[in-house]
N, C-alpha and C positions, 0 to 999 in steps of 0.2 A: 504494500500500500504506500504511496507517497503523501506524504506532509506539505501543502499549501502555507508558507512562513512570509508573512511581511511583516520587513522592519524598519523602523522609521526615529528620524528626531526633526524634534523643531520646539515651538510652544505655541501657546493660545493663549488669549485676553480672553476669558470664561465672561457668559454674562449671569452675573450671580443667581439674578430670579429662577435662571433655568438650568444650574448646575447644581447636582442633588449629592449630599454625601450617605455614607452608611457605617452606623457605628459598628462597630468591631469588639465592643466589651459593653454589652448590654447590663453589668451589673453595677453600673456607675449612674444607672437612675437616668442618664438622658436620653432623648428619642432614638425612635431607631432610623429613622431616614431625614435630612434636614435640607434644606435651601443652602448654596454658596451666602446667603443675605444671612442666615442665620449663624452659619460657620464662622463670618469673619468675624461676628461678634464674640465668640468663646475665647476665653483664654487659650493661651498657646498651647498648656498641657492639657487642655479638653480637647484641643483640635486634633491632637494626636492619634482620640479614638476612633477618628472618622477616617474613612477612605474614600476617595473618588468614587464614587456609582459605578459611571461608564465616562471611559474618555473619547469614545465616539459622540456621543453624545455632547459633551461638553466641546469636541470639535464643530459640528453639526452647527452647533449655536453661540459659535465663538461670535465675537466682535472684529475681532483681530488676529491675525497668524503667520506663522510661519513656516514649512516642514521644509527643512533643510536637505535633508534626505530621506528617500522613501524607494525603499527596493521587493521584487515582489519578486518569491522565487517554489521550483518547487522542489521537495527534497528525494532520493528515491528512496526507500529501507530497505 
């Protein structure tokens, strides 16, 4: 079976309203999905519980960007 691998960098201006996080330690009392509008308000060491959602998504609805590089390849096994 072959493996379909793209790999990319660059970055994105997220528009916060529509970038969602998801907490990662549910036992810390705070929500479990939040807004970028919500994230920036947390302290640093709450922000830490949270991860990205999807960064498709957060591309999709960027403001702003960049991909510097973007290679698409297929692998064999």
């Amino acid at each position: 079976m072959s493996r379909l691998i793209v790999s990319f960098s660059g970055w994105v201006e997220c528009d916060p309203a529509k970038t969602t996080f998801t907490n990662i330690d549910l036992s810390n009392g705070h929500p479990e999905q939040i807004t970028g509008e919500d994230w920036m308000e947390l302290e640093e060491d709450v922000q830490g519980d949270y991860v990205l959602e999807c960064l498709g998504q957060a591309y999709t609805n960027s403001i702003d960007g960049e991909l510097q590089d973007l290679d698409i390849e297929v692998e064999d096994e």
